[in-house]
Chimera marker file (.cmm) of the C-alpha trace (Angstrom):
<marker_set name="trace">
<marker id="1" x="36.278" y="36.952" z="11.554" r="1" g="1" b="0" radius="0.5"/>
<marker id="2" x="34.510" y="37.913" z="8.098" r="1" g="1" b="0" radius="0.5"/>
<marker id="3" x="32.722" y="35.108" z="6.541" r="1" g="1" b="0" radius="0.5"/>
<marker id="4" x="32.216" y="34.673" z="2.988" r="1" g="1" b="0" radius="0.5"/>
<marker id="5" x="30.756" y="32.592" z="0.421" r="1" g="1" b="0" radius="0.5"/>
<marker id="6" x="31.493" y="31.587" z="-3.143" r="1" g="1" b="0" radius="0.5"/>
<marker id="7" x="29.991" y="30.011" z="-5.657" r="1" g="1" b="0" radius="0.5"/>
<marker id="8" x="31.103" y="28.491" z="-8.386" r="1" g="1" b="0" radius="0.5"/>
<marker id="9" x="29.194" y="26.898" z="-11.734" r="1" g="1" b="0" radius="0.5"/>
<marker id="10" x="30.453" y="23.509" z="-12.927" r="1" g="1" b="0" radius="0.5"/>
<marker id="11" x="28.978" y="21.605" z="-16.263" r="1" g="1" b="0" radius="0.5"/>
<marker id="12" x="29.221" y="17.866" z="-15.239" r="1" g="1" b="0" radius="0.5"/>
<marker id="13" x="28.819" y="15.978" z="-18.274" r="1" g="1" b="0" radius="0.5"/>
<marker id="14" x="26.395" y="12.643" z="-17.840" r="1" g="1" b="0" radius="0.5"/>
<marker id="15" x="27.397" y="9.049" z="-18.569" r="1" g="1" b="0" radius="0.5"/>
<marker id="16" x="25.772" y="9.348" z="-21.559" r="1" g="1" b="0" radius="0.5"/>
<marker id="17" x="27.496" y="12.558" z="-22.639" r="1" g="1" b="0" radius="0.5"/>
<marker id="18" x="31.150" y="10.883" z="-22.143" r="1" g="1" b="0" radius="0.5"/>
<marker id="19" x="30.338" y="7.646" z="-23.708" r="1" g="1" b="0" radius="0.5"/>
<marker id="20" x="29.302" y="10.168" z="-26.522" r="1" g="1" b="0" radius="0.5"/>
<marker id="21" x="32.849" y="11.610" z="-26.733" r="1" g="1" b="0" radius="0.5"/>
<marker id="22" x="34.663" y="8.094" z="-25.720" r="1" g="1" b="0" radius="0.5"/>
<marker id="23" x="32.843" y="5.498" z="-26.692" r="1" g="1" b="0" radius="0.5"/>
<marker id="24" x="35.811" y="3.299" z="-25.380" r="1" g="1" b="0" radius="0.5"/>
<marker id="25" x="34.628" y="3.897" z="-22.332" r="1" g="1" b="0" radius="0.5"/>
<marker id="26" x="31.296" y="4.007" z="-22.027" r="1" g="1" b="0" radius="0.5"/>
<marker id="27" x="30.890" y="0.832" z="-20.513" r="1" g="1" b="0" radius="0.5"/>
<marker id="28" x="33.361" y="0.939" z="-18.175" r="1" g="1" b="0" radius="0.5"/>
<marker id="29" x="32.006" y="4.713" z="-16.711" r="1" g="1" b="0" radius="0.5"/>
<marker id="30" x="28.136" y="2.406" z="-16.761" r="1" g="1" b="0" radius="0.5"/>
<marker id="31" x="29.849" y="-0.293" z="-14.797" r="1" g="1" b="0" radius="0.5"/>
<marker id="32" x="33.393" y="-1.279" z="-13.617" r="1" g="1" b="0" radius="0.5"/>
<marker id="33" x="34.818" y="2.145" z="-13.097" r="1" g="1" b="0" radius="0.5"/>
<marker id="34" x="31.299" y="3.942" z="-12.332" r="1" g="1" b="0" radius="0.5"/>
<marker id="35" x="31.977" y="4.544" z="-8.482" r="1" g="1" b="0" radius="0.5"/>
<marker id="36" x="35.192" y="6.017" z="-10.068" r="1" g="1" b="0" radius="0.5"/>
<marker id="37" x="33.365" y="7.936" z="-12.566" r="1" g="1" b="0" radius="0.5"/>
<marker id="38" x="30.946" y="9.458" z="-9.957" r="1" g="1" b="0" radius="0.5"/>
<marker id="39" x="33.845" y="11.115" z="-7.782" r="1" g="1" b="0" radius="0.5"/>
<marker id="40" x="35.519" y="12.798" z="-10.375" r="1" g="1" b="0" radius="0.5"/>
<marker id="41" x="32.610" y="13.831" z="-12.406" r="1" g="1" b="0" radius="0.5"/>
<marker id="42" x="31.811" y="16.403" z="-9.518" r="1" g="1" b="0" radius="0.5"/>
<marker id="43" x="32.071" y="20.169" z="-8.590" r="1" g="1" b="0" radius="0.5"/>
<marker id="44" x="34.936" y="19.441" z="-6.113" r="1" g="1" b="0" radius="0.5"/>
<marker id="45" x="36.918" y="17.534" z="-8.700" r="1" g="1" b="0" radius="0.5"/>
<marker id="46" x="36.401" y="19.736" z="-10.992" r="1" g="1" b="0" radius="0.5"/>
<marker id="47" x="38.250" y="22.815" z="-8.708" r="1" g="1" b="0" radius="0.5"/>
<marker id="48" x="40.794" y="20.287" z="-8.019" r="1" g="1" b="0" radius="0.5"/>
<marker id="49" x="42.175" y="20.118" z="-11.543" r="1" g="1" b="0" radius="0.5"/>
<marker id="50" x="41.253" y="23.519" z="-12.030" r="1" g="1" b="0" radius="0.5"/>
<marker id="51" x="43.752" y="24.845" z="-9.002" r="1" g="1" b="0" radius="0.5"/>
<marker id="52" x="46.327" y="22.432" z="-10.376" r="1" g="1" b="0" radius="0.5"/>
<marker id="53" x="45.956" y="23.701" z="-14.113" r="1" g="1" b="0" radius="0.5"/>
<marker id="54" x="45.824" y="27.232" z="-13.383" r="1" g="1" b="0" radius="0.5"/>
<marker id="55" x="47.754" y="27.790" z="-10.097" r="1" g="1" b="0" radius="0.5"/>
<marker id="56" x="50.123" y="25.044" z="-10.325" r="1" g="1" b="0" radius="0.5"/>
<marker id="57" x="51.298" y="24.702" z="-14.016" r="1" g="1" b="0" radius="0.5"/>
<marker id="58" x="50.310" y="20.706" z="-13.554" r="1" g="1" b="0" radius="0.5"/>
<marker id="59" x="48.054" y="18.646" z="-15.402" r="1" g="1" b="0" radius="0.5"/>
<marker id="60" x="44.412" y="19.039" z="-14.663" r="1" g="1" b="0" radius="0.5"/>
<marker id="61" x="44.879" y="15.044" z="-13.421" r="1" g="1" b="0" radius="0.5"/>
<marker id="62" x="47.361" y="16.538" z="-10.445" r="1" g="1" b="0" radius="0.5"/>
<marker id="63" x="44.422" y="17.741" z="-8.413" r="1" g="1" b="0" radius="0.5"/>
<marker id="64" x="42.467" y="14.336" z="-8.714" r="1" g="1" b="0" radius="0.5"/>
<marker id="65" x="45.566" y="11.666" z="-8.470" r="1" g="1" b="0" radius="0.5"/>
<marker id="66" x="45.405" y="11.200" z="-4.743" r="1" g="1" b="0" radius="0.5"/>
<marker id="67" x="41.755" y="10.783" z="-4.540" r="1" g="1" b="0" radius="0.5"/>
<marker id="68" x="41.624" y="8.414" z="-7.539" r="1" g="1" b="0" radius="0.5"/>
<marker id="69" x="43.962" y="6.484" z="-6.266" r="1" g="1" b="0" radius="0.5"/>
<marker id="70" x="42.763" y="5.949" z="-2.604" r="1" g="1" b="0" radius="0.5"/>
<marker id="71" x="39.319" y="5.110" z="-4.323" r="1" g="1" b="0" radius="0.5"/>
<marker id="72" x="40.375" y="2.220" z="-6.452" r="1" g="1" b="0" radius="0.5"/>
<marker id="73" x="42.470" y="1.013" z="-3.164" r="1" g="1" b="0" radius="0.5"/>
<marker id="74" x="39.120" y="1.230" z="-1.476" r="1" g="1" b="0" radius="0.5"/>
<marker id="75" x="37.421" y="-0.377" z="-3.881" r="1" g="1" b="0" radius="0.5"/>
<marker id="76" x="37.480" y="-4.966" z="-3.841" r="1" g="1" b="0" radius="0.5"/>
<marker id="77" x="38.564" y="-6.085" z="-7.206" r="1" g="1" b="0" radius="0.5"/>
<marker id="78" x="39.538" y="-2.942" z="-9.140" r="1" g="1" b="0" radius="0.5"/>
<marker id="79" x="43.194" y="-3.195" z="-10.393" r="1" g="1" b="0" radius="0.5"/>
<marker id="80" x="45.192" y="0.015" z="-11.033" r="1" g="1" b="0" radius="0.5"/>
<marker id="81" x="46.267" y="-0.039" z="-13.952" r="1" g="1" b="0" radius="0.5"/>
<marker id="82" x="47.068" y="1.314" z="-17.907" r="1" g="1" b="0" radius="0.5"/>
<marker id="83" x="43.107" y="1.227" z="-18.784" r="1" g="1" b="0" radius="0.5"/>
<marker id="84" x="42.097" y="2.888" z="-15.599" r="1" g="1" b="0" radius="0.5"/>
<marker id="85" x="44.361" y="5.681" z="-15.853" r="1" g="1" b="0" radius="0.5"/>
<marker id="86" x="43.548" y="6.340" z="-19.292" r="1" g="1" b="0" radius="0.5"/>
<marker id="87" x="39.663" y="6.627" z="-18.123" r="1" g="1" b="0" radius="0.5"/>
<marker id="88" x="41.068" y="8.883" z="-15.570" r="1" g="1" b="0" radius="0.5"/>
<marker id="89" x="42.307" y="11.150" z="-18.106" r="1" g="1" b="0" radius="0.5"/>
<marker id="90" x="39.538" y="10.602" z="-20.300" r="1" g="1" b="0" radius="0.5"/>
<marker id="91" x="37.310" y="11.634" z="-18.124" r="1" g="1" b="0" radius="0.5"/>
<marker id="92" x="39.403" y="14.459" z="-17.033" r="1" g="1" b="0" radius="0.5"/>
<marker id="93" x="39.172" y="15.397" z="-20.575" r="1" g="1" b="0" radius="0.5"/>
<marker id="94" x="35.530" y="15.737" z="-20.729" r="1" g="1" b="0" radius="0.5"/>
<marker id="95" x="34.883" y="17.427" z="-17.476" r="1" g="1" b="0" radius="0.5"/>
<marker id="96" x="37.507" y="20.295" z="-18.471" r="1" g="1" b="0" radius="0.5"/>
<marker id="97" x="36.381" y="20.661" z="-21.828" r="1" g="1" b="0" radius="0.5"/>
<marker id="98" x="33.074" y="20.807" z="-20.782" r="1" g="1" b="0" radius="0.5"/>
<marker id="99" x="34.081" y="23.534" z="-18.389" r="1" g="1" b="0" radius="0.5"/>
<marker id="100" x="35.417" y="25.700" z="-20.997" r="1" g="1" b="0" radius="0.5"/>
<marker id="101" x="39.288" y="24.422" z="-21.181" r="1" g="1" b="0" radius="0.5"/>
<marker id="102" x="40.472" y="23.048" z="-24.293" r="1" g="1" b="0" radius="0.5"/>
<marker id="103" x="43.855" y="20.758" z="-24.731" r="1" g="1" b="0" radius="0.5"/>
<marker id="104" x="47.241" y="21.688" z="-25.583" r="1" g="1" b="0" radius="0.5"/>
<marker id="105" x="48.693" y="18.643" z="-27.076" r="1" g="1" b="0" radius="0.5"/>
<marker id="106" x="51.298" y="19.507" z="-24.091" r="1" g="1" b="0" radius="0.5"/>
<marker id="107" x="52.092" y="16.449" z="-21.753" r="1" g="1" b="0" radius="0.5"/>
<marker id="108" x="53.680" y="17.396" z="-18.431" r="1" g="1" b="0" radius="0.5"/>
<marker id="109" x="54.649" y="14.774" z="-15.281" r="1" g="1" b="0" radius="0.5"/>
<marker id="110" x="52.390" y="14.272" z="-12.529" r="1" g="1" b="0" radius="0.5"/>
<marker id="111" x="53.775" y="14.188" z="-8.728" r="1" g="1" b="0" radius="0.5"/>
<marker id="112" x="51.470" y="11.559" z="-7.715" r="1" g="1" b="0" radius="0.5"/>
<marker id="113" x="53.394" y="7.499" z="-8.041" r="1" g="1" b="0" radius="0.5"/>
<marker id="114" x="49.703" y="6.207" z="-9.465" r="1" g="1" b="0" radius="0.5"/>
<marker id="115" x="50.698" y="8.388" z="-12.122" r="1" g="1" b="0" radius="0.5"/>
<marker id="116" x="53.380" y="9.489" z="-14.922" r="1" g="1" b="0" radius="0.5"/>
<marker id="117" x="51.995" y="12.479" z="-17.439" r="1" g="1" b="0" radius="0.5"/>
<marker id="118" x="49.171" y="14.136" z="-17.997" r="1" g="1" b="0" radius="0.5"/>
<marker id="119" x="47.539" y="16.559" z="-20.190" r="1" g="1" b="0" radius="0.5"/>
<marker id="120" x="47.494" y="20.165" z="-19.895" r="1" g="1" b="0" radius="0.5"/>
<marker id="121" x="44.996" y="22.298" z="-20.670" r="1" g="1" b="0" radius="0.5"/>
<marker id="122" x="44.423" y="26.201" z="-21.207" r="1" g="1" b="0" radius="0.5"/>
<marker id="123" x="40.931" y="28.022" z="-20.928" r="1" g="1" b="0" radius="0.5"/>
<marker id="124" x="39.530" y="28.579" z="-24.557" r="1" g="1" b="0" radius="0.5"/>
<marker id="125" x="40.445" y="32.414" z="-25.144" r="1" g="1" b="0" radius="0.5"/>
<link id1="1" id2="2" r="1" g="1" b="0" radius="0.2"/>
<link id1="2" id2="3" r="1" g="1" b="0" radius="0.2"/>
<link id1="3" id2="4" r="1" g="1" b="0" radius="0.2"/>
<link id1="4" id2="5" r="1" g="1" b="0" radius="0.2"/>
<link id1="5" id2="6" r="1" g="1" b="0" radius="0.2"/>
<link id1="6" id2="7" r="1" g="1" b="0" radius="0.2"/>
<link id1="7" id2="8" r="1" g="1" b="0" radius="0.2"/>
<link id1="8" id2="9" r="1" g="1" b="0" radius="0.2"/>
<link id1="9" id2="10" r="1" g="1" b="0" radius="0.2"/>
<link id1="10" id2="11" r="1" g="1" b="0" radius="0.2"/>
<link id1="11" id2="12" r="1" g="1" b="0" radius="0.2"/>
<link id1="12" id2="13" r="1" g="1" b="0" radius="0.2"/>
<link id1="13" id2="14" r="1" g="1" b="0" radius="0.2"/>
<link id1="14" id2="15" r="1" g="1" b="0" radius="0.2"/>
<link id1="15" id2="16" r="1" g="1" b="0" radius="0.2"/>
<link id1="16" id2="17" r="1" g="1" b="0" radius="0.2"/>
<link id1="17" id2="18" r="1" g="1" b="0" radius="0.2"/>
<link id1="18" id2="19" r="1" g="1" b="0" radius="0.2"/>
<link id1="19" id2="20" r="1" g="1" b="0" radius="0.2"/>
<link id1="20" id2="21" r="1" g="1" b="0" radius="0.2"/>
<link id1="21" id2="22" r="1" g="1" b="0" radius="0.2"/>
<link id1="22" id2="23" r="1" g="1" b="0" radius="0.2"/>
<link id1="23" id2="24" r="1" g="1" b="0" radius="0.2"/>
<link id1="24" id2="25" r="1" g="1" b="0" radius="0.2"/>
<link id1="25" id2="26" r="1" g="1" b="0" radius="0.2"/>
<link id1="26" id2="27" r="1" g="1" b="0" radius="0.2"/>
<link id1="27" id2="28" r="1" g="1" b="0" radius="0.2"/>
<link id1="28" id2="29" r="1" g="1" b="0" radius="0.2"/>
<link id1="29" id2="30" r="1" g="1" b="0" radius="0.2"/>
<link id1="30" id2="31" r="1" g="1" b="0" radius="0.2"/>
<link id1="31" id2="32" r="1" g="1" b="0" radius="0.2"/>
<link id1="32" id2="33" r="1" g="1" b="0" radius="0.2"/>
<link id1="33" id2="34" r="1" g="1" b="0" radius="0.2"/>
<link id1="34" id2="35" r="1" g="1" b="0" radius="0.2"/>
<link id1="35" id2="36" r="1" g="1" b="0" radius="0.2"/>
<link id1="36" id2="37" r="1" g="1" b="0" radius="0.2"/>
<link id1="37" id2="38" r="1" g="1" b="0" radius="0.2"/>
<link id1="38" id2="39" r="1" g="1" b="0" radius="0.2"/>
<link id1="39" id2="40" r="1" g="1" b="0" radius="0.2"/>
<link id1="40" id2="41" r="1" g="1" b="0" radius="0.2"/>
<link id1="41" id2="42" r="1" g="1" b="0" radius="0.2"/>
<link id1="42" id2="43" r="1" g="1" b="0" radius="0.2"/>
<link id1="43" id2="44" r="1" g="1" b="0" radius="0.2"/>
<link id1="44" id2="45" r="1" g="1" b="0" radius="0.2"/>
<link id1="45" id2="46" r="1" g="1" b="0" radius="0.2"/>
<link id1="46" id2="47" r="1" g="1" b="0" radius="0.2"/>
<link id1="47" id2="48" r="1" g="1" b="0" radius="0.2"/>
<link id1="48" id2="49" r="1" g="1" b="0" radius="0.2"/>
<link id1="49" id2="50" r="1" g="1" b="0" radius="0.2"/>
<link id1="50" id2="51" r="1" g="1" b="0" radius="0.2"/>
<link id1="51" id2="52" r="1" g="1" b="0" radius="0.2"/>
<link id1="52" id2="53" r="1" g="1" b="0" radius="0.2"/>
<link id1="53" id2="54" r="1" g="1" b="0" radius="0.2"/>
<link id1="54" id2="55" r="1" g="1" b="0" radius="0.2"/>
<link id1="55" id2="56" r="1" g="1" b="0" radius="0.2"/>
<link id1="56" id2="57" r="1" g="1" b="0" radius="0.2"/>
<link id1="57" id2="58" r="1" g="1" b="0" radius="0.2"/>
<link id1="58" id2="59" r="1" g="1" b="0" radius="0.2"/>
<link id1="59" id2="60" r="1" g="1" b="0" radius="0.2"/>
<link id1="60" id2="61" r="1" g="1" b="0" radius="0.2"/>
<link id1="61" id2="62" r="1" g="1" b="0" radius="0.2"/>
<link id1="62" id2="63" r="1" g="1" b="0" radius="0.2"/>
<link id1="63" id2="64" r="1" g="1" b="0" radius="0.2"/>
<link id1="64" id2="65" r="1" g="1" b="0" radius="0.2"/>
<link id1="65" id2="66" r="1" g="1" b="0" radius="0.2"/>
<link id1="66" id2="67" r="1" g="1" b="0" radius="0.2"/>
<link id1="67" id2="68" r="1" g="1" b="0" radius="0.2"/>
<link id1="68" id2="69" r="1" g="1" b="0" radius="0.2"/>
<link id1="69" id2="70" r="1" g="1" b="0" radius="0.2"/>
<link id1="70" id2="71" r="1" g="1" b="0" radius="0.2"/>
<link id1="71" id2="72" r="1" g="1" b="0" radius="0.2"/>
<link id1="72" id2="73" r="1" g="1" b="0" radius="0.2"/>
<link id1="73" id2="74" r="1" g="1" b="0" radius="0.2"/>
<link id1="74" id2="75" r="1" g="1" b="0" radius="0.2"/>
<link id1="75" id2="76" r="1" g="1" b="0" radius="0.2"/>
<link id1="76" id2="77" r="1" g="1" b="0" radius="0.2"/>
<link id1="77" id2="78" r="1" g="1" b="0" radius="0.2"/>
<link id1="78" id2="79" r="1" g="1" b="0" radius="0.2"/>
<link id1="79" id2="80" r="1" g="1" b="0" radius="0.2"/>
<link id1="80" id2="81" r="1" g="1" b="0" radius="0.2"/>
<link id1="81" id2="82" r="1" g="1" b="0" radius="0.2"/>
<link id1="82" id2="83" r="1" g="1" b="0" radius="0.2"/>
<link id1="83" id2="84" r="1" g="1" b="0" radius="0.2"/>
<link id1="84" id2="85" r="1" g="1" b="0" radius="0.2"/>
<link id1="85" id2="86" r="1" g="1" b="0" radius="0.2"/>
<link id1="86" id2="87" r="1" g="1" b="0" radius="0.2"/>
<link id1="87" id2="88" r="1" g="1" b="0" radius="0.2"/>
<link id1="88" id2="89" r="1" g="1" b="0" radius="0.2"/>
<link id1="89" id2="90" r="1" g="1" b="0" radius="0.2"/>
<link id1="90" id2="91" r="1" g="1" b="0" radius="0.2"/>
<link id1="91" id2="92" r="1" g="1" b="0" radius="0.2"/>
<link id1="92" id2="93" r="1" g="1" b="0" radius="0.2"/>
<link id1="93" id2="94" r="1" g="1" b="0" radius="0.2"/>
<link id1="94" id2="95" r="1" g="1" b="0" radius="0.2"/>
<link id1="95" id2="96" r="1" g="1" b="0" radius="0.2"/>
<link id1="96" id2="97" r="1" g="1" b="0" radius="0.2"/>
<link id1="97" id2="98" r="1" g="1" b="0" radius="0.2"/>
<link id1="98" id2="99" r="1" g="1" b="0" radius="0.2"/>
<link id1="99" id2="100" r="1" g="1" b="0" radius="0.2"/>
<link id1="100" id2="101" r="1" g="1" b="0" radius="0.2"/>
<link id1="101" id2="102" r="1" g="1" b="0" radius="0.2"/>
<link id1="102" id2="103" r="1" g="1" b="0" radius="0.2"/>
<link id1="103" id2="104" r="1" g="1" b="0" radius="0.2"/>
<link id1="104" id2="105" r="1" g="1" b="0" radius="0.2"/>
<link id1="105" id2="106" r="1" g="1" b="0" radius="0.2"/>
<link id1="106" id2="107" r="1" g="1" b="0" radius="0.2"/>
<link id1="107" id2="108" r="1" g="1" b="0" radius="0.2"/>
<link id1="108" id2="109" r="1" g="1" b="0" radius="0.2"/>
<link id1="109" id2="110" r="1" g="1" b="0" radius="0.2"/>
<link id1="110" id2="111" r="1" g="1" b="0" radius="0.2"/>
<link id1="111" id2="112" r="1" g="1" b="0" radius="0.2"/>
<link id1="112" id2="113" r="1" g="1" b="0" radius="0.2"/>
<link id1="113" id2="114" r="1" g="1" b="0" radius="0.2"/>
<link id1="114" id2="115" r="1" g="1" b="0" radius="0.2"/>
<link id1="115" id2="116" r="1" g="1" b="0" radius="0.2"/>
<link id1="116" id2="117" r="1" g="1" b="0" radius="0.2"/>
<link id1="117" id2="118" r="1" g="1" b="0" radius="0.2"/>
<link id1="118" id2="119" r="1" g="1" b="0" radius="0.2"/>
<link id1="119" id2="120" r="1" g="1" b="0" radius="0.2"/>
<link id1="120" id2="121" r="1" g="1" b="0" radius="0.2"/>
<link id1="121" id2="122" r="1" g="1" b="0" radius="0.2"/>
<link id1="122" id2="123" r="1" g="1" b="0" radius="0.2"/>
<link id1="123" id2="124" r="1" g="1" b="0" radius="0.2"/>
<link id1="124" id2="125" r="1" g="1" b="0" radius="0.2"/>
</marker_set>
């Protein structure tokens, strides 16, 4: 068996950085929904939309809608709901964008029942 590695290089944008781009937010990614915002502002999230953009015509929210939504059924007081699915995406936004994808005003349904649509997004050419 051959062993290899690979690396990858991921911009993770801070708290500071998203409450920049959605204010909105902000709070929410400081406080309520930070556990939240700590998983998917990662390197492995980050892959996971980027296999389900790229490799699976899906929204970059496909790769992340199973482990968002066991967190917040993991997590004592935290509703699922409209808000939290809009920081989902919002966040989403800002870690793809930040990664060099850009949106395409193109909604597209998510297999996941936490979920309905999503938005796709395209690497900047």
């Amino acid at each position: 068996m051959n062993t290899q590695t690979i690396e990858f290089r991921v911009n993770i944008p801070s708290v500071d950085d998203f409450a920049e781009r959605y204010p909105q937010y902000g709070t929410l990614a400081r406080n309520d929904f930070h556990f939240l915002f700590e998983l998917l502002m990662s390197p492995d999230a980050y892959i996971r939309a980027r296999v389900a953009t790229l490799d699976l015509d899906l929204p970059a929210v496909a790769g992340i809608a199973k482990l968002c939504y066991q967190a917040v059924q993991g997590q004592p007081g935290t509703e699922w709901n409209s808000l939290l699915k809009q920081f989902v995406g919002a966040v989403m936004c800002s870690l793809m964008m930040a990664n060099g994808f850009e949106k395409t005003e193109t909604k597209r349904a998510i297999p996941h029942h936490g979920f309905t649509k999503g938005e796709f997004y395209r690497p900047i050419e």
